[in-house]
PyMOL Python script that loads the backbone (N, CA, C, O; Angstrom):
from pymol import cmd

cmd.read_pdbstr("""\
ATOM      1  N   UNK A   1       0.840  -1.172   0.000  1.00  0.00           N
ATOM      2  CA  UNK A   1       0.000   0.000   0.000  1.00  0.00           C
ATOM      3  C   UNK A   1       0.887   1.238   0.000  1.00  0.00           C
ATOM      4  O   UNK A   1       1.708   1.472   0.887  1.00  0.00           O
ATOM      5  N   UNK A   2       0.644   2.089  -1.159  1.00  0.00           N
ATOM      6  CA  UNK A   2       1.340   3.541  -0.667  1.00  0.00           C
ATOM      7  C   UNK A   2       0.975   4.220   0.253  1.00  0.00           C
ATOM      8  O   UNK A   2      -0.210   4.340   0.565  1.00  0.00           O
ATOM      9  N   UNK A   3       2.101   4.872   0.943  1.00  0.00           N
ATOM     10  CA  UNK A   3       1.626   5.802   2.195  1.00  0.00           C
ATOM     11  C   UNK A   3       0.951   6.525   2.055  1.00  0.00           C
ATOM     12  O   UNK A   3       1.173   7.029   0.954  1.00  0.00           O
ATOM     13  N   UNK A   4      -0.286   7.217   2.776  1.00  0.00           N
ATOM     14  CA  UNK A   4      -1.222   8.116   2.783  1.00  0.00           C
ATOM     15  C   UNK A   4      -1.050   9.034   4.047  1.00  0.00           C
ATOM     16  O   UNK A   4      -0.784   8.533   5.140  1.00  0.00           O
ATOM     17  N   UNK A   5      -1.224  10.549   3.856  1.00  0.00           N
ATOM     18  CA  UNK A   5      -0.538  11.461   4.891  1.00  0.00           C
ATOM     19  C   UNK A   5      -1.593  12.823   4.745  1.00  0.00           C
ATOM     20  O   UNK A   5      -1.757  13.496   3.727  1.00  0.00           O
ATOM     21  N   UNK A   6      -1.945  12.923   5.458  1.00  0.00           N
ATOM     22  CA  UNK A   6      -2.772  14.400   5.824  1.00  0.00           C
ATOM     23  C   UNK A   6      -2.615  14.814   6.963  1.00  0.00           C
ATOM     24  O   UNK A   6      -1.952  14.359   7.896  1.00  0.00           O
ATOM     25  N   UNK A   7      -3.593  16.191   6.825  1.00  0.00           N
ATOM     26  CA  UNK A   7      -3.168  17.093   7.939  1.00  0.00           C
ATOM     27  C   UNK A   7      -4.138  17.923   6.923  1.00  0.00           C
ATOM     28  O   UNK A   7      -4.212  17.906   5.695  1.00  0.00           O
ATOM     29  N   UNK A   8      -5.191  19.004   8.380  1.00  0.00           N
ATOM     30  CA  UNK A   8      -6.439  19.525   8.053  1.00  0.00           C
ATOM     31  C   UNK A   8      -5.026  21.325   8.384  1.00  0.00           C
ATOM     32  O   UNK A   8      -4.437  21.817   9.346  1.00  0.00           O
ATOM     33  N   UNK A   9      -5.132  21.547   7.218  1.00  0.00           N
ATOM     34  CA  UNK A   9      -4.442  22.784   7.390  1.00  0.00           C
ATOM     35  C   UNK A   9      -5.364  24.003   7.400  1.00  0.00           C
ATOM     36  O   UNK A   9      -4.587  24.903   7.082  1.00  0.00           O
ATOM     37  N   UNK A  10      -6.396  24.484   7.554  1.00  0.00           N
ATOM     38  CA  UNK A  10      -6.916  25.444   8.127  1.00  0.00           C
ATOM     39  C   UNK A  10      -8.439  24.664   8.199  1.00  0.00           C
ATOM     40  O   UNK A  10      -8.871  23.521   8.050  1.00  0.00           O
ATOM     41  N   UNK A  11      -8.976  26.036   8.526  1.00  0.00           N
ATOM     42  CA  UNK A  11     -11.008  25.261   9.094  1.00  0.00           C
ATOM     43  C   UNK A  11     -11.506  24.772   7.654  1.00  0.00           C
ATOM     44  O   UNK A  11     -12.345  23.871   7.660  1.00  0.00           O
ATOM     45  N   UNK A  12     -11.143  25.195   6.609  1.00  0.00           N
ATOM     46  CA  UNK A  12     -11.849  24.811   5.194  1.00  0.00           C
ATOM     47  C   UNK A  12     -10.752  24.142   4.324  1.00  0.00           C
ATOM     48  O   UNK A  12     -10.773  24.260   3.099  1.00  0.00           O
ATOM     49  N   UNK A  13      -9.598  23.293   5.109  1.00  0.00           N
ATOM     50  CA  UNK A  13      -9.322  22.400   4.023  1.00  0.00           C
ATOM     51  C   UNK A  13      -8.295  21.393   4.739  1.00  0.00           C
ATOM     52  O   UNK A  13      -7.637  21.648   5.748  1.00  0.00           O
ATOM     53  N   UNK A  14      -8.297  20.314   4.079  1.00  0.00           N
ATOM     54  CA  UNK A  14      -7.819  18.818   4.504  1.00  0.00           C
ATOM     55  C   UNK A  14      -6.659  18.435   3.078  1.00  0.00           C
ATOM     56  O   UNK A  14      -6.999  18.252   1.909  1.00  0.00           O
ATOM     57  N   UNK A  15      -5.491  18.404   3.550  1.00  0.00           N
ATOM     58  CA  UNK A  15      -4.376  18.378   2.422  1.00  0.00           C
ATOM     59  C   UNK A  15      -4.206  16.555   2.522  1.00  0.00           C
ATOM     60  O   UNK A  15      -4.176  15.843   3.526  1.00  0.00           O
ATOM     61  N   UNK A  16      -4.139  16.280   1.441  1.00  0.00           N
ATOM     62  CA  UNK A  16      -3.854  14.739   1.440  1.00  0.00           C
ATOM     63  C   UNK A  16      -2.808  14.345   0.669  1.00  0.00           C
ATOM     64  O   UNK A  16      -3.087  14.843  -0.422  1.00  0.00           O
ATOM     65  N   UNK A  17      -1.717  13.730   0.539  1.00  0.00           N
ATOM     66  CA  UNK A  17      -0.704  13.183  -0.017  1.00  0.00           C
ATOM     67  C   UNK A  17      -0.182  11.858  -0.036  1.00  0.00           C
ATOM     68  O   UNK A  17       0.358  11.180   0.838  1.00  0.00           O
ATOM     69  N   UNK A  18      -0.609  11.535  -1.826  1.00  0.00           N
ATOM     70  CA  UNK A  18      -1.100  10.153  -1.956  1.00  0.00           C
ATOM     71  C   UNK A  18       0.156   9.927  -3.255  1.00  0.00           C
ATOM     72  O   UNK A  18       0.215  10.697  -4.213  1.00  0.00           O
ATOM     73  N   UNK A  19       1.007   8.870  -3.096  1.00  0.00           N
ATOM     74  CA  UNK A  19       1.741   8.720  -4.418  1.00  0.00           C
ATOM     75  C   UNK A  19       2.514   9.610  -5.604  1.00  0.00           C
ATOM     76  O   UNK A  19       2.677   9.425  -6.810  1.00  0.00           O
ATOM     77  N   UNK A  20       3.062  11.065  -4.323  1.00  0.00           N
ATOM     78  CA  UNK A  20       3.465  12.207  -4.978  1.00  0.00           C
ATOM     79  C   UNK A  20       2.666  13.398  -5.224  1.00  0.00           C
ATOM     80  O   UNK A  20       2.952  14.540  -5.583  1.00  0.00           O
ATOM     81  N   UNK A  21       1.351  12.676  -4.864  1.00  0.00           N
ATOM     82  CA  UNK A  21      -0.118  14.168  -5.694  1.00  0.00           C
ATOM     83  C   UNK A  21      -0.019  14.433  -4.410  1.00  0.00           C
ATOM     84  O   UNK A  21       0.340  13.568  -3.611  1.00  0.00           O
ATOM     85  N   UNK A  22      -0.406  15.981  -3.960  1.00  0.00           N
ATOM     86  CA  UNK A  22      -1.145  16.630  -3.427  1.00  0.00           C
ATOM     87  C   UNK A  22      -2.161  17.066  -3.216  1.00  0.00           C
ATOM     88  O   UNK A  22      -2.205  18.242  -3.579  1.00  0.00           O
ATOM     89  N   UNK A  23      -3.294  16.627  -2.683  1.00  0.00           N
ATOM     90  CA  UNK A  23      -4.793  16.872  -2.805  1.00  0.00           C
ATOM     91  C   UNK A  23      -5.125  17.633  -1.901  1.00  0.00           C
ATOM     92  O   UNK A  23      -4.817  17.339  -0.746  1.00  0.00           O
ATOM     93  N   UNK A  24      -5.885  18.883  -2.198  1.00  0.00           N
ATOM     94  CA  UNK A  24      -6.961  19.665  -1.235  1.00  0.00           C
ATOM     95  C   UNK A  24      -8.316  19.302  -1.479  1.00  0.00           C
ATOM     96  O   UNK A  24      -8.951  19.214  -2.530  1.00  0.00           O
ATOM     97  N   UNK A  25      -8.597  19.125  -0.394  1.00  0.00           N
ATOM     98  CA  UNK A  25     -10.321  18.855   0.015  1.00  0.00           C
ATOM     99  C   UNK A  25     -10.607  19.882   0.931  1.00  0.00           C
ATOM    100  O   UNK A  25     -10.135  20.089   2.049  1.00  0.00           O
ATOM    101  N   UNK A  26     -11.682  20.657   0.108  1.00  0.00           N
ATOM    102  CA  UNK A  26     -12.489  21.509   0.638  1.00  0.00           C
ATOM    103  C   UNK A  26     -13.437  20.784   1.999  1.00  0.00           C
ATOM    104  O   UNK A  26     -13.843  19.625   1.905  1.00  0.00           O
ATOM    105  N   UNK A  27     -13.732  21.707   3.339  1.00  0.00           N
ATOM    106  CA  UNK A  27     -14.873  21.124   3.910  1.00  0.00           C
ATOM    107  C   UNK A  27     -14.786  22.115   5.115  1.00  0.00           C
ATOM    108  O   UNK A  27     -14.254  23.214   4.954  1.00  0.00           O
ATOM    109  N   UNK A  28     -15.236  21.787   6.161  1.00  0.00           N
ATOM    110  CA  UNK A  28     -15.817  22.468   7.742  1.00  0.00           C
ATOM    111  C   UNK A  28     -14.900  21.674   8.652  1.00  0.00           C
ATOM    112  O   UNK A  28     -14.570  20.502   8.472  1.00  0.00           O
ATOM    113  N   UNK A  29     -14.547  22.420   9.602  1.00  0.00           N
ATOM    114  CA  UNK A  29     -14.019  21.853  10.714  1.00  0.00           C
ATOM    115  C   UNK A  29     -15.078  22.507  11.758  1.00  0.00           C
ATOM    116  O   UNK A  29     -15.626  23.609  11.728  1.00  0.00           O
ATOM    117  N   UNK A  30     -15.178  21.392  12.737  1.00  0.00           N
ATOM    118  CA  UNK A  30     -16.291  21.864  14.002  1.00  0.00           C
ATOM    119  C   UNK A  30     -15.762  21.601  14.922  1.00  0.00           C
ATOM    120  O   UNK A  30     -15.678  20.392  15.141  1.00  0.00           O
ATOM    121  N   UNK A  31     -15.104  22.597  15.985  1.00  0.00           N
ATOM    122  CA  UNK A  31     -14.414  22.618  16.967  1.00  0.00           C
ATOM    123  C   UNK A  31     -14.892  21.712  18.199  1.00  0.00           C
ATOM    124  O   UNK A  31     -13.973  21.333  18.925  1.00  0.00           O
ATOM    125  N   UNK A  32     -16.415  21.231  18.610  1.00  0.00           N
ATOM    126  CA  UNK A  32     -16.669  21.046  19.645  1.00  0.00           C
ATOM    127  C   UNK A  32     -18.154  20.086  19.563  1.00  0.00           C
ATOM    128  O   UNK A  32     -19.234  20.481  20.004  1.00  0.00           O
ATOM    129  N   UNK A  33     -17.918  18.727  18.882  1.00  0.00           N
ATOM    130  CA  UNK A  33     -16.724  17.963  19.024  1.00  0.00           C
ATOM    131  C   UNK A  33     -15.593  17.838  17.863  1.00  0.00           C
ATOM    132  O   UNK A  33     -16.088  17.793  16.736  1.00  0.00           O
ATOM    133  N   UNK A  34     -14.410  17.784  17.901  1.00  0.00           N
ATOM    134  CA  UNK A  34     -13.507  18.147  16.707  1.00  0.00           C
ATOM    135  C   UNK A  34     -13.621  17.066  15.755  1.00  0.00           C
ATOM    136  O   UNK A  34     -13.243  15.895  15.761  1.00  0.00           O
ATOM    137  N   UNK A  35     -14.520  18.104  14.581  1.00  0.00           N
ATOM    138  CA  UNK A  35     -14.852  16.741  13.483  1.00  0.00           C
ATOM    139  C   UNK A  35     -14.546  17.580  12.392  1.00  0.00           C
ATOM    140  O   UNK A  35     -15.097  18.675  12.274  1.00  0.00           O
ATOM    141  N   UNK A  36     -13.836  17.224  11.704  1.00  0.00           N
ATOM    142  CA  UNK A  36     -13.999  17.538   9.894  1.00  0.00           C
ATOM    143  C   UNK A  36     -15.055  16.862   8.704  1.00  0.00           C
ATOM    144  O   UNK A  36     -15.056  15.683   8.351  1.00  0.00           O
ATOM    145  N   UNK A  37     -15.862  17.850   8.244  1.00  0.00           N
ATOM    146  CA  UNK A  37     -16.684  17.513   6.981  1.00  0.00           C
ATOM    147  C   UNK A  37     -16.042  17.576   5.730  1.00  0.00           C
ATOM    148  O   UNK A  37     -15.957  18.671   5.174  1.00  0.00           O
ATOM    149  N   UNK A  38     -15.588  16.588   5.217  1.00  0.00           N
ATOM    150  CA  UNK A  38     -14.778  16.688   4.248  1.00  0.00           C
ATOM    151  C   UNK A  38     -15.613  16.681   2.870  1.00  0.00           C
ATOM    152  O   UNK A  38     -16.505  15.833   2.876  1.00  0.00           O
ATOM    153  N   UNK A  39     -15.513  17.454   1.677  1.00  0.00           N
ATOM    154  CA  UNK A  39     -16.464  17.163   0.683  1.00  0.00           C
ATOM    155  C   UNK A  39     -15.669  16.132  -0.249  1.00  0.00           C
ATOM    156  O   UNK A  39     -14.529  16.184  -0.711  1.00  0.00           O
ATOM    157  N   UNK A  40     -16.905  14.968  -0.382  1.00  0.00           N
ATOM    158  CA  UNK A  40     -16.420  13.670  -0.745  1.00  0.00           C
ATOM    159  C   UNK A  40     -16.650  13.955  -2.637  1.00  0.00           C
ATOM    160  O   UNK A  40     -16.273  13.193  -3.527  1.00  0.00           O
ATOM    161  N   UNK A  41     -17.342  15.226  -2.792  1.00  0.00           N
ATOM    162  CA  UNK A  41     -17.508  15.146  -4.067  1.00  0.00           C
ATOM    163  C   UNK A  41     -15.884  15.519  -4.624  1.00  0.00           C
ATOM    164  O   UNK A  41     -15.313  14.576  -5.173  1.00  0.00           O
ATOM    165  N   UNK A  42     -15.145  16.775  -4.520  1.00  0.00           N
ATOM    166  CA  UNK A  42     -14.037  17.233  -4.446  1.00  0.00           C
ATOM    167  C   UNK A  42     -13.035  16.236  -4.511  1.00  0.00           C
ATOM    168  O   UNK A  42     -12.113  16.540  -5.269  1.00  0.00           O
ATOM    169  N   UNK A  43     -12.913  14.945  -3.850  1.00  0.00           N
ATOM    170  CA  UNK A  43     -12.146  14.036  -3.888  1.00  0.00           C
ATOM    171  C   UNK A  43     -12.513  12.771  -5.455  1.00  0.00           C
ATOM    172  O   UNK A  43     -11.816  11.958  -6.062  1.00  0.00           O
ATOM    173  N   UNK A  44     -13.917  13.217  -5.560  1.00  0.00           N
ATOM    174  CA  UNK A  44     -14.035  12.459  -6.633  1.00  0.00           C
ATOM    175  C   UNK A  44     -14.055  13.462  -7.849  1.00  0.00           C
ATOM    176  O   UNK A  44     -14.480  13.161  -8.965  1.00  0.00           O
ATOM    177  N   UNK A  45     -13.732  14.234  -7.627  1.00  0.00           N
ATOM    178  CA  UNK A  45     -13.132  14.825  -9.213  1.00  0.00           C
ATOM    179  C   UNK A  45     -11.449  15.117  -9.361  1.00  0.00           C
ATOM    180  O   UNK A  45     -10.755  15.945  -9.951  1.00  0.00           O
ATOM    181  N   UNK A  46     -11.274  14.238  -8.698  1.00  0.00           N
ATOM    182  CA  UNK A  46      -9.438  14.489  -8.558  1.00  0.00           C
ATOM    183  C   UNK A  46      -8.949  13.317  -9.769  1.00  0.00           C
ATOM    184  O   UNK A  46      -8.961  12.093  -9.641  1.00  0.00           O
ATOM    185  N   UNK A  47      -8.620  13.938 -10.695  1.00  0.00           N
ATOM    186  CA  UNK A  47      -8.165  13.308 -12.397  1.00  0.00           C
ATOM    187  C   UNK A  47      -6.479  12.365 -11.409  1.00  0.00           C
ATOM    188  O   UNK A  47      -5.825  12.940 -10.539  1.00  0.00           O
ATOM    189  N   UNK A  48      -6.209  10.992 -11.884  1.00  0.00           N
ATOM    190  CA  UNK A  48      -5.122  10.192 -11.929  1.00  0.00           C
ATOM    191  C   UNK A  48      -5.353   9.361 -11.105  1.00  0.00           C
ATOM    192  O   UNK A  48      -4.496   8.482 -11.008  1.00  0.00           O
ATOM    193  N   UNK A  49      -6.590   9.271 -10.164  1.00  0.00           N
ATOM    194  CA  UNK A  49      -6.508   8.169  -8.705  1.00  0.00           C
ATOM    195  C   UNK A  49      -7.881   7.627  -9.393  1.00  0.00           C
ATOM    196  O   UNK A  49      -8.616   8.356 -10.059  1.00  0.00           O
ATOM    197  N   UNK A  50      -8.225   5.694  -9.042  1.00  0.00           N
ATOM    198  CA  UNK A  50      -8.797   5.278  -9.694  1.00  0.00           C
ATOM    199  C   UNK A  50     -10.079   5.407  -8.631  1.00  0.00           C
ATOM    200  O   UNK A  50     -10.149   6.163  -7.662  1.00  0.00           O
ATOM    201  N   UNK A  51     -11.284   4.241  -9.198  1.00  0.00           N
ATOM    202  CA  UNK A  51     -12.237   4.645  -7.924  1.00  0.00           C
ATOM    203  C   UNK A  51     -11.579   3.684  -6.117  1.00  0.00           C
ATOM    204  O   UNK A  51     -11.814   3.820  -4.917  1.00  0.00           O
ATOM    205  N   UNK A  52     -10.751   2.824  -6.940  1.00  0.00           N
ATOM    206  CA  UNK A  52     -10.103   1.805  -5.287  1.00  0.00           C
ATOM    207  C   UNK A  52      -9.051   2.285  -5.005  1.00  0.00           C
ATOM    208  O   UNK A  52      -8.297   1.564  -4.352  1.00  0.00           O
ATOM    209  N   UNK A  53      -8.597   3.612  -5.360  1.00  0.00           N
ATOM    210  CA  UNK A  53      -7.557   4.558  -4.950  1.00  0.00           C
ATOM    211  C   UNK A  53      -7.834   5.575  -3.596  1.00  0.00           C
ATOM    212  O   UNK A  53      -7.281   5.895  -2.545  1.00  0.00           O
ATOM    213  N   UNK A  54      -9.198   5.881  -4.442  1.00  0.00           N
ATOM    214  CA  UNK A  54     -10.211   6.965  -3.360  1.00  0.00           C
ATOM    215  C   UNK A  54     -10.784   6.475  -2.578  1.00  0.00           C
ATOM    216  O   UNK A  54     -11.327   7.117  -1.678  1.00  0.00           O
ATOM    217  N   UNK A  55     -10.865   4.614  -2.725  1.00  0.00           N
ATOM    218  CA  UNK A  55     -11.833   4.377  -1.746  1.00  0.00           C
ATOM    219  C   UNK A  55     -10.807   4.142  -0.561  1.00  0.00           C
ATOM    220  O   UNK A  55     -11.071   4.389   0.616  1.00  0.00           O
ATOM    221  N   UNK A  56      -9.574   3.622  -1.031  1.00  0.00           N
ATOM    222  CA  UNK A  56      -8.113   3.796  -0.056  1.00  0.00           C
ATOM    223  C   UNK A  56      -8.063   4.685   0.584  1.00  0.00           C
ATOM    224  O   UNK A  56      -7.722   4.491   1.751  1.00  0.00           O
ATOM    225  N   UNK A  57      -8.361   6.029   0.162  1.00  0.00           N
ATOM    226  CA  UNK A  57      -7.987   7.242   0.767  1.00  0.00           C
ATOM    227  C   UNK A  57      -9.024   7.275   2.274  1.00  0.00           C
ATOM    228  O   UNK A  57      -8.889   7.101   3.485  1.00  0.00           O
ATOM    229  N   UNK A  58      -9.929   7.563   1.441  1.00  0.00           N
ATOM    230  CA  UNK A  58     -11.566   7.581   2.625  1.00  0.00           C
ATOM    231  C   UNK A  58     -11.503   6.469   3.295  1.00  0.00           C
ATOM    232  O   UNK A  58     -12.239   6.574   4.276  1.00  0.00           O
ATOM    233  N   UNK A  59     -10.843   5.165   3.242  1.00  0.00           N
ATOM    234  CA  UNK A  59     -11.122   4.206   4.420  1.00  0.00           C
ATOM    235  C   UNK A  59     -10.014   4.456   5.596  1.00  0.00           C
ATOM    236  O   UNK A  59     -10.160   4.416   6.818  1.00  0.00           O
ATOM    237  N   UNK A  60      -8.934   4.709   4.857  1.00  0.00           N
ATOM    238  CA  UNK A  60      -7.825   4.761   5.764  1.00  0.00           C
ATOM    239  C   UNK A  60      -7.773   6.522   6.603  1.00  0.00           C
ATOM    240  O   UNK A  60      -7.149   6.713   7.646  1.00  0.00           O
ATOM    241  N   UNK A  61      -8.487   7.524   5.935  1.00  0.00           N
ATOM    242  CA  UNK A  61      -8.193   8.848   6.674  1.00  0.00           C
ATOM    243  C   UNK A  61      -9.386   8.106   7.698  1.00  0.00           C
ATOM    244  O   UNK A  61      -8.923   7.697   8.763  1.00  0.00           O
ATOM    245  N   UNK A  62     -10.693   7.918   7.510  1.00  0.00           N
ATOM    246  CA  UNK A  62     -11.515   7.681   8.718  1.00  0.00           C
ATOM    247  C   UNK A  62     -11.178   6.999   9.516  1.00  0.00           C
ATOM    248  O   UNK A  62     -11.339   7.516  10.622  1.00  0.00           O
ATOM    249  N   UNK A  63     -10.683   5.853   9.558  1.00  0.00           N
ATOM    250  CA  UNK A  63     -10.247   5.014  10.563  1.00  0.00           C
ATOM    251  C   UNK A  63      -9.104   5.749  11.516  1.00  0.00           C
ATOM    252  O   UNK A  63      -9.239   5.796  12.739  1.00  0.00           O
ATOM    253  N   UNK A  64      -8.009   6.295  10.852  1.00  0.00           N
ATOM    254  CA  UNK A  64      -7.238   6.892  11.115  1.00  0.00           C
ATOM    255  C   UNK A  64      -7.233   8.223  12.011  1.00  0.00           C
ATOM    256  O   UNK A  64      -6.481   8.376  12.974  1.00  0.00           O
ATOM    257  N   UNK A  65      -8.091   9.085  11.606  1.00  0.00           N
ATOM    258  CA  UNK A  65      -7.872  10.220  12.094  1.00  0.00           C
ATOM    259  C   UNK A  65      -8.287  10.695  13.364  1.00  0.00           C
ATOM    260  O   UNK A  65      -7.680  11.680  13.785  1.00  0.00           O
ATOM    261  N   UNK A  66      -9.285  10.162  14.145  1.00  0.00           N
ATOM    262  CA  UNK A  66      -9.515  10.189  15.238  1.00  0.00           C
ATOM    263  C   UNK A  66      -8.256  10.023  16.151  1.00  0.00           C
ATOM    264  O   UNK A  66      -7.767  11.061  16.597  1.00  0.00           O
ATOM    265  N   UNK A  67      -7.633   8.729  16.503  1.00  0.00           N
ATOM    266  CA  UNK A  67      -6.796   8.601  17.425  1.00  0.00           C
ATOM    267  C   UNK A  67      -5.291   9.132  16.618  1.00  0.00           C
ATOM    268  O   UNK A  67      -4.221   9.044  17.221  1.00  0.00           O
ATOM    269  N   UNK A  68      -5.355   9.577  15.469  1.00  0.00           N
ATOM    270  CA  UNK A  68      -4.333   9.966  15.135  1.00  0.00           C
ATOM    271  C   UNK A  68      -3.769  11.260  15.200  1.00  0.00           C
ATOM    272  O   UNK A  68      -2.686  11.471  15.747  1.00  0.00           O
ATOM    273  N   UNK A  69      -4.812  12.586  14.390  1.00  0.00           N
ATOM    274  CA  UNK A  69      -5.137  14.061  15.153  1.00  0.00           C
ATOM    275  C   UNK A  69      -5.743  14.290  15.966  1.00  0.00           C
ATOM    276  O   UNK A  69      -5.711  15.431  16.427  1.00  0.00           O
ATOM    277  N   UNK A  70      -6.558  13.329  16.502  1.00  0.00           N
ATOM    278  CA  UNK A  70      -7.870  14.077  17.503  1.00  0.00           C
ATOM    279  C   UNK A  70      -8.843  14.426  16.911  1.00  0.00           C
ATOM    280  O   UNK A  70      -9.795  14.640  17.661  1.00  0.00           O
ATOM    281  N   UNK A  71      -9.075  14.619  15.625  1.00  0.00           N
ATOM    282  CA  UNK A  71     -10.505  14.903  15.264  1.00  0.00           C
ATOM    283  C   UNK A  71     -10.867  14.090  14.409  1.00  0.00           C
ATOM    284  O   UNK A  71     -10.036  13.540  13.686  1.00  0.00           O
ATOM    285  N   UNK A  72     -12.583  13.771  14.287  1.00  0.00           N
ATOM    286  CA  UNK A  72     -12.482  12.801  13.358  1.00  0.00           C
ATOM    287  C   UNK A  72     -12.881  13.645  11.959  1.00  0.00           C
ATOM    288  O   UNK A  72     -13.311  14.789  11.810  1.00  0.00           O
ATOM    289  N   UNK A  73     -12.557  12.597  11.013  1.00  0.00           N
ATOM    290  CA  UNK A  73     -12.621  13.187   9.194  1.00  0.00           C
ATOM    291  C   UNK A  73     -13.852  12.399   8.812  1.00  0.00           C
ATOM    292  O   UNK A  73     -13.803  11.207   8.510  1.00  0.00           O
ATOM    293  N   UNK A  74     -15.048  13.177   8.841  1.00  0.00           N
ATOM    294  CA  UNK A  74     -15.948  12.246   8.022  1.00  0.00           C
ATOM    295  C   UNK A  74     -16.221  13.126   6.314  1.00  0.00           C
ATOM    296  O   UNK A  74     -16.027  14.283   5.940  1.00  0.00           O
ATOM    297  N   UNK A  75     -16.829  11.692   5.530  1.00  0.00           N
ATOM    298  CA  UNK A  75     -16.419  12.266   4.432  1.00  0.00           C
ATOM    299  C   UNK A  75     -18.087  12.226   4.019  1.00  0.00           C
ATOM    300  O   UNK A  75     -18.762  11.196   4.008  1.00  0.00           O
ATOM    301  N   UNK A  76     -18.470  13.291   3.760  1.00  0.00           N
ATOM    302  CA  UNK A  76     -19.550  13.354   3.025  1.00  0.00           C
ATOM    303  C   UNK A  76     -20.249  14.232   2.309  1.00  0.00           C
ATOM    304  O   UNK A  76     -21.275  13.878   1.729  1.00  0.00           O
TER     305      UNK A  76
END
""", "prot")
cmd.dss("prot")
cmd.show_as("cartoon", "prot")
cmd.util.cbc("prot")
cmd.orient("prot")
């Protein structure tokens, strides 16, 4: 599996780095409880990643991001 790496760099966006690309995903951060709304459409118009690329991405940031930043990433 290639490594997958994010980090929610301000309240309206979630940077993802997948196989050299750099992806921004637009969305909401909600301080209380700390959750990110990530827009799942935005990730599916990202040209070079297949659909079991993206579904890589979205299984592994959700599982992940809770005990990993503290907030969770839901994608919808």
């Amino acid at each position: 599996m290639d490594k997958i790496t994010y980090s929610i760099i301000s309240r309206g966006e979630l940077k993802i780095k997948y196989k050299g690309k750099s992806i921004i995903i637009t969305g909401e951060l909600i301080f209380n409880p700390p959750i990110f709304y990530a827009d799942l459409i935005v990730l599916e118009k990202i040209k070079g990643l297949n659909y079991k690329e993206k579904k890589q991405i979205v299984e592994f940031i959700k599982k992940d991001s809770l005990k990993n930043i503290g907030t969770e990433i839901i994608f919808d």
